[in-house]
Every structure is written in C-alpha cells, then in structure tokens.
VEXBAZA-553508 format. One line per field, with one value per residue (C-alpha): residue number from 1; residue in one letter; x, z, y. Coordinates in pm, 1 decimal, m for minus. Example, Ala and Ser with C-alpha at 12.3 -4.5 7.8 and 13.67 -1.06 7.14 Angstrom:
# VEXBAZA-553508
n	c(1  2)
res	c(a  s)
xx	c(1230.0  1367.0)
zz	c(780.0  714.0)
yy	c(m450.0  m106.0)
//
This chain:
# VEXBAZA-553508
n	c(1  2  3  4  5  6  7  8  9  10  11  12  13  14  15  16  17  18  19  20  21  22  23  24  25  26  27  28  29  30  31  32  33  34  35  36  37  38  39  40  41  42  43  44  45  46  47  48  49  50  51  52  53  54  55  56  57  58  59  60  61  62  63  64  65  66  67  68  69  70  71  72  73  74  75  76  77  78  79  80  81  82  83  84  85  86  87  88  89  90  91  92  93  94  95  96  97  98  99  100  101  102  103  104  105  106  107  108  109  110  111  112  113  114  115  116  117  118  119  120  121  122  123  124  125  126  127  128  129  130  131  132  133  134  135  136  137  138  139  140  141  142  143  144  145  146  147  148  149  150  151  152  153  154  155  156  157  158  159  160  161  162  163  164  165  166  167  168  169  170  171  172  173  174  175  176  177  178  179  180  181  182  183  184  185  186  187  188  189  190  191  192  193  194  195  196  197  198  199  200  201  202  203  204  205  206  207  208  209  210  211  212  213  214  215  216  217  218  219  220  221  222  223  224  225  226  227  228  229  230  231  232  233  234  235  236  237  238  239  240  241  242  243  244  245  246  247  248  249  250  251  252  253  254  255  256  257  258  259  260  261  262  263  264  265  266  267  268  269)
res	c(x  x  x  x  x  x  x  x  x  x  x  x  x  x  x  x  x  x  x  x  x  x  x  x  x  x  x  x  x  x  x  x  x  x  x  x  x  x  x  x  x  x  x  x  x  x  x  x  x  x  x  x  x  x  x  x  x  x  x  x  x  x  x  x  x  x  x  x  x  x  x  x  x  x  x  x  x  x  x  x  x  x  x  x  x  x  x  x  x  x  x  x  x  x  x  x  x  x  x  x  x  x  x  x  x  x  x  x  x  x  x  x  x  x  x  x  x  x  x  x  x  x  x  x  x  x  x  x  x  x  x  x  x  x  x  x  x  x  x  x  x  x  x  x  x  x  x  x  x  x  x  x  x  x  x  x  x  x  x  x  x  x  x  x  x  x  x  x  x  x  x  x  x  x  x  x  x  x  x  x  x  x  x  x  x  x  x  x  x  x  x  x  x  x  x  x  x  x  x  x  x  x  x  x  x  x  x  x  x  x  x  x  x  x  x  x  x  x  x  x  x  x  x  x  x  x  x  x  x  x  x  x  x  x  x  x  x  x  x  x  x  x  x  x  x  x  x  x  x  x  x  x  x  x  x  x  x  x  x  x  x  x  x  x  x  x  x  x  x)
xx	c(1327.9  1078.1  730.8  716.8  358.2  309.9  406.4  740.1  871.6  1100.5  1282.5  1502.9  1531.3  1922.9  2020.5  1907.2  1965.0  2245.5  2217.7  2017.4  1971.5  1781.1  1508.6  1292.8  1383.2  1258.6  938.4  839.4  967.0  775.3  443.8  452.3  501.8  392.7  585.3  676.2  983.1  1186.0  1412.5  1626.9  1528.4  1263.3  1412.9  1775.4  1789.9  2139.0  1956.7  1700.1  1487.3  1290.5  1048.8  882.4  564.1  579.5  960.5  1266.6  1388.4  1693.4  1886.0  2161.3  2278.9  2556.8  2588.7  2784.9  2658.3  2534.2  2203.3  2233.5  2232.8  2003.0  1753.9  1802.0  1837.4  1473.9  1296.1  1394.9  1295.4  959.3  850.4  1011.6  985.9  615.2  526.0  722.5  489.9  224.7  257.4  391.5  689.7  1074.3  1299.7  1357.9  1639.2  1791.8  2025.0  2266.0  2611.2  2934.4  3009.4  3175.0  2984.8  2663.0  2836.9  3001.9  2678.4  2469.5  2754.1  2779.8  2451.1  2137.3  2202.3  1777.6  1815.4  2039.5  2214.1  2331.9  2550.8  2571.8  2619.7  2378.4  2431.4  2179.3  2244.7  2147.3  2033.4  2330.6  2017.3  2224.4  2329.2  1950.9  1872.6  2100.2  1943.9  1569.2  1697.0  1827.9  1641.6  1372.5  1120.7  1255.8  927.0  590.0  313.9  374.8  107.9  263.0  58.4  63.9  m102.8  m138.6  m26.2  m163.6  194.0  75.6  m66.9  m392.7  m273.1  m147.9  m467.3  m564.7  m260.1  m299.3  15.7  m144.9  m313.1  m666.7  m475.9  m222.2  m477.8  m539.2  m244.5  m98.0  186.5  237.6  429.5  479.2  305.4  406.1  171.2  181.6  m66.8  m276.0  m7.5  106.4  490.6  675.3  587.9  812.1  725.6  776.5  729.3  618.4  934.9  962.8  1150.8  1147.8  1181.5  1380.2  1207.2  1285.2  1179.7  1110.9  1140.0  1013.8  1007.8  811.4  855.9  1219.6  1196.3  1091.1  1377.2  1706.8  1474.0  1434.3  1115.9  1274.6  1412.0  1098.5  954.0  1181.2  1235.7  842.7  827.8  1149.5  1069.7  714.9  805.6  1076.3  880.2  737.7  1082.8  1092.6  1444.6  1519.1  1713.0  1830.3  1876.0  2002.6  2263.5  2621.4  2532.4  2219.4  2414.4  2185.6  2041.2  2370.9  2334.5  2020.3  2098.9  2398.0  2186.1  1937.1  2196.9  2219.1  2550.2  2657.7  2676.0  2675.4  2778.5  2604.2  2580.9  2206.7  2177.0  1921.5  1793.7  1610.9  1426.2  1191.7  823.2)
zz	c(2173.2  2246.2  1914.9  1909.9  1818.6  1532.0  1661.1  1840.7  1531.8  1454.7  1724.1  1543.7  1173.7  1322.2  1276.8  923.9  740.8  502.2  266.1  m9.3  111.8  412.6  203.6  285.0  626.9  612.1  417.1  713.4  970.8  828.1  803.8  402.6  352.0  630.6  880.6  1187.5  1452.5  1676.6  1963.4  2279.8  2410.9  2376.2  2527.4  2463.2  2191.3  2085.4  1824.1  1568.5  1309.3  1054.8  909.4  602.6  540.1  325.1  242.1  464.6  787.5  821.4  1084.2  1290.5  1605.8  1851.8  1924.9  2198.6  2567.8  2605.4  2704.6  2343.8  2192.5  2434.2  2239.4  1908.0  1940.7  2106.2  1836.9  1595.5  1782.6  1900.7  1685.5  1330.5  1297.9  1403.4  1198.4  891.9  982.7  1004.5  645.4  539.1  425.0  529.6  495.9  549.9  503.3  708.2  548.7  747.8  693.9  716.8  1086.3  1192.3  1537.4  1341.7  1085.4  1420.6  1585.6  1272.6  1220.5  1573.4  1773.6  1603.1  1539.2  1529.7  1175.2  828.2  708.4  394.4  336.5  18.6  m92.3  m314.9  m439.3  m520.5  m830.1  m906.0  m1222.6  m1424.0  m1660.7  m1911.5  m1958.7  m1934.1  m2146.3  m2505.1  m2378.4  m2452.1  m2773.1  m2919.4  m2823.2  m3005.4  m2938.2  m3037.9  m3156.1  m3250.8  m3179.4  m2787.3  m2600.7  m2309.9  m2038.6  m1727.1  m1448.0  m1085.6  m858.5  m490.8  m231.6  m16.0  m148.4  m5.6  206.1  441.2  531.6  804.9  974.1  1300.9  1247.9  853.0  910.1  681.7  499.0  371.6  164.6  m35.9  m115.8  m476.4  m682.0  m1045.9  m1262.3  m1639.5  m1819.3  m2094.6  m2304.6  m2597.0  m2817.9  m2477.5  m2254.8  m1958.7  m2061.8  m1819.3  m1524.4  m1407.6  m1100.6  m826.0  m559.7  m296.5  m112.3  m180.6  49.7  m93.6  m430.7  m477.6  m497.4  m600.6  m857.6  m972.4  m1302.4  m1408.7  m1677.8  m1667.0  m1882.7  m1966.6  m2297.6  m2321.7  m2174.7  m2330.3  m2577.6  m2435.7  m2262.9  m1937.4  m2100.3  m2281.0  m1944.9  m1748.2  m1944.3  m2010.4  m1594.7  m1564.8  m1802.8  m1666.3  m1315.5  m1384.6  m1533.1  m1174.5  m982.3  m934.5  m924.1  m948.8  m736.6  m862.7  m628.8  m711.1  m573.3  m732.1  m861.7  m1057.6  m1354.5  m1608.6  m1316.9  m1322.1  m1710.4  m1752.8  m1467.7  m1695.1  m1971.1  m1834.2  m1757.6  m1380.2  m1191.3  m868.8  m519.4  m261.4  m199.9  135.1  340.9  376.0  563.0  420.8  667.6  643.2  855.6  889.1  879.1)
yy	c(m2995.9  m2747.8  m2658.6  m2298.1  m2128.8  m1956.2  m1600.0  m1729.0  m1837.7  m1511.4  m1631.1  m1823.8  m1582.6  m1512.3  m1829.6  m1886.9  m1555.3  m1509.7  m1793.8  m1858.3  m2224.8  m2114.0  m1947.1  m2197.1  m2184.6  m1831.7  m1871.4  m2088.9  m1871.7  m1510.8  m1728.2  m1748.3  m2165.7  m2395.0  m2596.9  m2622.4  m2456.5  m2642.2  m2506.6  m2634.1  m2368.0  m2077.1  m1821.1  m1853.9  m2135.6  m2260.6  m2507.9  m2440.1  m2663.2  m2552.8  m2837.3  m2701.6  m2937.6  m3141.9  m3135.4  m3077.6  m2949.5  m2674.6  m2714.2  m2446.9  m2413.1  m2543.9  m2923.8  m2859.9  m3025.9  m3438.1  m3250.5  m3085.5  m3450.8  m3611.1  m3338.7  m3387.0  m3774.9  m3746.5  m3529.4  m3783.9  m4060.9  m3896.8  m3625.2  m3708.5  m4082.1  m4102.3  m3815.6  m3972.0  m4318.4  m4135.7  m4009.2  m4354.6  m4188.7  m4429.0  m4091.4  m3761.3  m3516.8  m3252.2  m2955.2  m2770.5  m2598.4  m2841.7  m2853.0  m3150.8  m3186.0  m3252.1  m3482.8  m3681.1  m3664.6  m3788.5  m4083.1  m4186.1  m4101.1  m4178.8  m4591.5  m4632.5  m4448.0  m4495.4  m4207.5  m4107.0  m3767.7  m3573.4  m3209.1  m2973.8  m2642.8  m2322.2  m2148.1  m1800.9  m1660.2  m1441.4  m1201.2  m1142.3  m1486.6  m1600.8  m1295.4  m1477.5  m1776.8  m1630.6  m1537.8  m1830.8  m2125.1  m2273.4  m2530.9  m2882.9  m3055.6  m2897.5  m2851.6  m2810.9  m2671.6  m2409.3  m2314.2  m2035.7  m2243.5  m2271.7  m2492.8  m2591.0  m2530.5  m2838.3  m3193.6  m3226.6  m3571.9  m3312.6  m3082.6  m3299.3  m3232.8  m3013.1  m2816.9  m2705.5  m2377.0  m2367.2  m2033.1  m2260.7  m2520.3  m2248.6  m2107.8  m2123.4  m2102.3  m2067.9  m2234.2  m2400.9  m2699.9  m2869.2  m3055.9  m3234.2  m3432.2  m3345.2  m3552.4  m3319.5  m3372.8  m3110.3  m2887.1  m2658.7  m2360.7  m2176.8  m2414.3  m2213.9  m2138.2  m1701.7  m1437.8  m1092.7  m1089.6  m1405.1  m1796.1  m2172.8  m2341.4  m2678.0  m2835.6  m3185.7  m3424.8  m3692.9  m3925.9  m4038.6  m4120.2  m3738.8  m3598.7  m3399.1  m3305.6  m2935.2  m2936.2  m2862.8  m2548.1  m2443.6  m2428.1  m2295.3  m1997.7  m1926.9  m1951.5  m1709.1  m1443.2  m1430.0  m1366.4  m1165.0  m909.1  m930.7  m832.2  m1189.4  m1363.4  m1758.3  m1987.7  m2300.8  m2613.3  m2956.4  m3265.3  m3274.6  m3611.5  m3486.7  m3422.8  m3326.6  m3066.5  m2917.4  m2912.0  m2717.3  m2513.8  m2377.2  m2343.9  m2139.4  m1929.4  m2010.0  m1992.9  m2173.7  m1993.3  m2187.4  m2554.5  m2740.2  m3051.6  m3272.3  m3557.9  m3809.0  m4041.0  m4378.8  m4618.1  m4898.6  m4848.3)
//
C-alpha cells in the first residue's frame, strides 16, 4: 500500500462519499481532522484507507487479486502494528461496508492478528423530536454546574508524530461539561469529525455510579441546541451491544440510518 501526501488525498473522496459513516473518512480526506491516506495504487487505486489519528481507519475498495491481499496483509504487518507499538496501544479497528471478500479475507488471511466482528449504527437527529425533548426535560439533581468549553481534537501524546501537521495541535472543538460539587461529572462534544454542516459527537459519563441519572442528556442537549443555532446537525454513533447508547440516542430524539460492519483487531505488544 502506497502514503499519499497531503494534496493527493482527494484521490480517494469517490470511494467514501454517500454515507454518514464515512464522515470521518472525509474530514481527513478535505484536510479538516488529521490522518493519514492509503492506496494500492495512486493513480488508479482499487483500495483506499483512511486512518484518522488518533482513532480508526475506513476502509473501501475491491479485494479482488492475491496481489490485492499481499497489500493489505503488509500494511498491517508493517505500517499498522508498529505504529500501534509505537503508541503502546494492542488494537485497532477498521470500518467498512459488509462485503464478504473483506470479512473472508479478515477471517482467513491475517493469522499474526485477533479479530473480532461487530456492527454499529449512526443515528441522525429527527428536530422535532429533539425539539419536545428540550421542552420537557429537567435537570435530575441540583445544583449542576453546565459549561460551553473547548476541547483540543488530538491528545497531545500524538504531536510528535511526523504525519501530525503543527495546524492540527491547535485545533479545537467544543463541547459540554458537567460539573458538580466541582467534580467534572460528564463531557459531551463535537469530537472533531465535521463535513458541511453535519458532525459527531461524543458523550461521556464518568463515573458509573453517576450514570442513568440524566447527565448524559443534560449535556447533550445544551451541546445540540447550541450548535444548531449554528446550522449545525448531529450524528449519533454507537455498537448494537451498547445498549444504554441506543437508549439516549432515542431520547435525544435521534433515529437510526445506517447499520455497518468494524473489524476490531488485537495483538501482542
């Protein structure tokens, strides 16, 4: 697999437009989040990664030649494990659409790594669902201190990377906290993944013996209405087996829209 530069990277936007899943993909790809491209080929390419930094890669394209595998079995072995060493990180995770070539080639062809297969889904926000839900809920337990504040996209353990543009170490995004008694409780923003007028977010709850007490929701719909008065629309993402995900997602007014494969891969370190 060949790195594209910077500027080649619009080379591959065919292959991830059309679904909200690949908004990250596409964030990367127009220079907005950073990460890295990966082809078979720069001037024809059949297969595509995107490796957002600091997250996941997206992967299309057409597994369909030995030479094909040979490629992607060597940009895990070569590029992907030593970089996930590097970081002292033991996974990763790849998300593409459910073709079985990849799940055959996944099951069968990379023995050096454990993998693991599930399905997530991205939810988009229904307004005048969300809208009754503005109306009607109320903050569980006072006094809860709710604050606008930004958030670095990148941890800093990745600025020495090569591949991590300087732009990039300062760029923000905003998002939700959650204090109480002075104890940062929930954070929930944008995290840094936006394409047009539509972005992710990410909602978190720290402590467990604080959660399903409507935190999550306080937060989420002080980060929603904010940015929507910006033109700015929510996507939801989460596993089928994060149930109380799927839960808030609903309750926020959220519906599903599109169901997808990611491989989760492990290895020894």
């Amino acid at each position: 697999m060949l790195e594209l530069q910077t500027g080649q990277f619009q080379i591959v936007e065919s292959f991830f437009r059309g679904k909200k899943s690949y908004i990250p993909a596409l964030s990367v790809i127009y220079g907005d989040y950073p990460g890295r491209v990966f082809v078979d080929d720069d001037q024809a390419p059949q297969i595509a990664i995107v490796w957002a930094t600091g997250r996941w890669m997206y992967l299309e394209g057409n597994l369909s030649t030995e030479i094909s595998k040979t490629d992607m079995s060597r940009f895990l072995q070569h590029i992907v494990m030593p970089d996930c060493k590097q970081r002292n990180e033991n996974w990763f995770e790849i998300y593409t659409s459910d073709d079985e070539a990849w799940n055959c080639f996944f099951d069968k062809e990379v023995p050096f790594l454990k993998v693991h297969k599930h399905y997530e889904s991205v939810y988009a926000l229904n307004l005048n669902k969300f809208a009754q839900v503005k109306r009607h809920v109320k903050v569980v337990e006072e006094p809860l201190k709710i604050d606008l504040v930004h958030f670095d996209i990148l941890p800093q353990s990745f600025y020495g990377f090569p591949y991590v543009r300087d732009e990039f170490k300062a760029k923000k995004c905003i998002g939700v906290e959650v204090k109480k008694d002075n104890q940062l409780i929930t954070v929930c923003k944008n995290n840094g993944f936006i394409v047009g007028h539509e972005y992710f977010i990410d909602v978190d709850t720290f402590a467990k013996e604080e959660r399903g007490k409507g935190y999550a929701t306080v937060a989420a719909i002080q980060l929603i209405a904010h940015l929507l008065e910006q033109q700015m629309y929510p996507l939801w993402e989460t596993t089928h087996e994060n149930v109380p995900s799927h839960k808030l997602a609903l309750r926020l007014g959220f519906e599903k829209i599109e169901n997808y494969p990611v491989y989760a891969f492990h290895m020894e370190i």
